[in-house]
C-alpha positions, 0 to 999 in steps of 0.5 A, a space after each residue: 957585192 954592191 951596195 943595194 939601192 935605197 929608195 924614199 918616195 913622195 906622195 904629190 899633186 905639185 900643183 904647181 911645184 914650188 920651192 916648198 916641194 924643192 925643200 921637201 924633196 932634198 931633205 927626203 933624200 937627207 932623212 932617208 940616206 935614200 939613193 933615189 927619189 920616186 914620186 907618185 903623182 896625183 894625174 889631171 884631176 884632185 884631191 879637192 874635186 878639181 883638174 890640175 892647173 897643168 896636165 899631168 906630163 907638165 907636172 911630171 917634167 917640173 918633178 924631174 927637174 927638181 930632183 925626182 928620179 921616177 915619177 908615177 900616176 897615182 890613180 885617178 879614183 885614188 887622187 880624187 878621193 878622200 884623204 883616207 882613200 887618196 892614201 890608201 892608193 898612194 901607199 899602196 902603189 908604193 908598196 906595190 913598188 917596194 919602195 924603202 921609206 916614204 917622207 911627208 909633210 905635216 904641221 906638227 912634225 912629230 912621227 911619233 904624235 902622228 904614229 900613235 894617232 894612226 894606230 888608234 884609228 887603226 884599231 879603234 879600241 873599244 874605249 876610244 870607239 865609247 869617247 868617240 860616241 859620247 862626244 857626238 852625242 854632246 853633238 860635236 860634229 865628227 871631225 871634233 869628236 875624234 879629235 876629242 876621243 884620240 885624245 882622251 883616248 891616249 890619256 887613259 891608256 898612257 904612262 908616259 906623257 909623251 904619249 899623249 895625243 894633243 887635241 888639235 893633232 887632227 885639226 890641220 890637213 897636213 897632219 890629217 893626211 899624215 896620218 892616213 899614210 901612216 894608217 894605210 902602212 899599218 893596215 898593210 903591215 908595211 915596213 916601210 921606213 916614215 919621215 915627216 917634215 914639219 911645214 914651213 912658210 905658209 899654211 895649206 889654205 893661205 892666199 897671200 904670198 909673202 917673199 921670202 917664205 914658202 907660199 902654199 900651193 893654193 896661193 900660187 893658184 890663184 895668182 896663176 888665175 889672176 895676172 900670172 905675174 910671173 916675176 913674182 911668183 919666180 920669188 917661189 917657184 924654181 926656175 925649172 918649174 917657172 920655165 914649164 909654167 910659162 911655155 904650158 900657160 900661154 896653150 890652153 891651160 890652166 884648166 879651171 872647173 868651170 871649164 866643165 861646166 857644160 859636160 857636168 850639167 848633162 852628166 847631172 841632167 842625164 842622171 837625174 831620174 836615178 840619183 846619183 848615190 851610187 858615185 863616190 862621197 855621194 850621199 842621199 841628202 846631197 843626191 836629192 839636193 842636187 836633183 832639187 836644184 838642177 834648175 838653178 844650175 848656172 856653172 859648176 862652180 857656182 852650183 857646188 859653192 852657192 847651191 849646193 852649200 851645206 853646213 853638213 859637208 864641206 865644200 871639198 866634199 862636195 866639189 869631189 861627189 860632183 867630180 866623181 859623177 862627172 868622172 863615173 867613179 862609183 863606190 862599187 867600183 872602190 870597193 872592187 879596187 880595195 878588195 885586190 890590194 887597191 894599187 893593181 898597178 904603177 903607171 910610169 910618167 917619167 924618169 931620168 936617164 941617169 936613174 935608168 937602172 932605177 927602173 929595172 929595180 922597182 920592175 921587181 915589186 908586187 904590182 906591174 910597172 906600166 910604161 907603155 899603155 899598149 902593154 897593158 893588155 898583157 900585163 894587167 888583170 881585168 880589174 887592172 884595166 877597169 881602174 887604167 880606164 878611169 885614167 884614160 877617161 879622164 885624162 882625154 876628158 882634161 884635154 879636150 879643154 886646151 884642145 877647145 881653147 887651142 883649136 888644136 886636136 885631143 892628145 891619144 893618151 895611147 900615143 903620149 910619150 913619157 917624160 925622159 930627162 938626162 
């Protein structure tokens, strides 16, 4: 009898992919003894409210040629989300999939730490819910106050002292999102097998690119908006994903915000009379802010980060709230999708020949894997081709920019090949 396959997957945006993601991906398959690497990536759009500086194919290509063996879309309701919602749908999909192990990165590298930490948010005990309330009422804002609570939480109840969570665990967004992946799993009653890397080289929101350390990924962004010195950025890109940058740069990309600007503003002007509390991260103080100041309205990015600044939110919250109305993704439409196990399929980028037998594994799993968009009539539910319309919307929505910059007509998602390597 042969061996039985092991899988270990990877939740991503390479955005773009970079040798810090190289690292990640070789030491996965190391941690996790796993034959196989599946990726799941986030499509055109992003977890911070922003399209994808390269489309989701060119993306995908880069994830093959560093060692993935199955890439999918995570979906783009999901991959715009929250840190809990972009979770949830990430590890449901790999769930769905029956994937045997997910490998992660964090800043404090300690599964247990984070482990612990998810099963209090799980639960929320009623003593951890009684420190929680009681730090907000010294008028910690809420981020502070549960990182308070975990912790006075876990000293009250724990014998031994590594079990005690340190105050700033919830204060990184490596280790933040770790622990929604980790929670998603409990939640789920998963046995999926968890590892964590300890980041490396630069942090998440570092700009400076120092050669020789892994630069993070916003870094590298910014130098592709700027000169796009590409003997530099070869310092922290692998050769593979420097090719596809520099053959995807020249046509079109990269695709920016403001390269929205217009669609937004007639999306917000069209919207105005009924408010916009019905689109995801929406509140009713951000609404009625938004149709106060609709007049000032110079360009998406200078709407969200000047206009619509605010103490309470985030800027990412707030670019992600502008995003989901330009997208129509709406918290009933979340709340439909969450109700039937939130992944209700697995769209499929791309694959290695070589990893083909991967495929006819992973077709096993509790969710439909979608390869060909012409089968989806037959293989999904009607919620299932409610949420696969948000994908398409989207993804000609991003197209129609290069296809502006370029002259050139938008690409049929429907007649989009997939990504096959050797």
């Amino acid at each position: 009898m042969g061996r039985i396959m092991k899988t270990v997957g990877i939740i991503a945006e390479y955005n773009p992919f970079h040798n810090g993601h190289l690292y990640q991906m070789q030491q996965a398959k190391k941690l996790s003894g796993a034959d196989y690497v599946i990726v799941v990536l986030s499509g055109n759009f992003t977890q911070r409210g922003t399209p994808a500086i390269l489309d989701k194919f060119a993306r995908c290509e880069t994830a093959l040629l560093g060692g993935a063996d199955a890439v999918f879309e995570l979906p783009v309701c999901f991959a715009t989300g929250s840190a809990e919602y972009f979770a949830r749908g990430a590890v449901a999909l790999l769930d769905g999939l029956h994937v045997d192990a997910l490998c992660f990165g964090s800043e404090c590298g300690d599964i247990h730490a984070l482990s612990r930490a998810a099963a209090i948010l799980a639960k929320e005990p009623a003593v951890y819910k009684k420190f929680l309330k009681e730090n907000l009422h010294r008028g910690l804002s809420f981020p502070a106050a549960r990182s308070h609570a975990m912790a006075q939480y876990s000293v009250s109840v724990s014998e031994d002292a590594k079990d005690i969570i340190p105050k700033d665990l919830l204060r990184t967004p490596n280790n933040i999102l770790g622990i929604e992946y980790l929670k998603a799993l409990y939640r789920r009653q998963s046995t999926m097998e968890t590892y964590t890397l300890p980041r490396k080289g630069a942090g998440y929101s570092d700009t400076a690119l120092q050669k020789g350390a892994f630069a993070s990924a916003m870094a590298l962004r910014k130098k592709l908006f700027g000169d796009a010195d590409f003997e530099l950025l070869s310092s922290f890109l692998p050769e593979s994903s420097l090719h596809v940058l520099k053959r995807e740069l020249l046509p079109g990309y990269p695709v920016s915000m403001d390269d929205f600007s217009s669609m937004l503003f007639y999306r917000l002007l069209s919207l105005q009379k009924e408010g916009f509390t019905s689109y995801m991260d929406v509140s009713k103080a951000l609404s009625d802010k938004i149709c106060r100041h609709l007049c000032r309205y110079q360009s998406a990015t200078r709407f969200g980060e000047q206009i619509l600044k605010s103490k309470d939110l985030t800027q990412t919250r707030i670019s992600r709230s502008l995003l989901h109305i330009l997208l129509s993704i709406t918290k009933k439409d979340m709340e439909n999708f969450a109700a039937k196990g939130d992944a209700l399929y697995a769209r499929l980028l791309g694959f290695r020949k070589s990893s083909e037998a991967l495929l006819g594994h992973l077709s096993k799993g509790s969710i439909p894997l979608l390869s060909k968009l012409a089968d989806a009539d037959k293989l999904l539910s009607p919620l299932g081709i409610q949420m696969l319309s948000h994908d398409i919307f989207a993804s000609h929505l991003y197209d129609s920019i290069p296809a502006q910059k370029t002259g050139r007509p938008i690409q049929n998602e429907y007649s989009r090949q997939i990504v096959i390597l050797p």
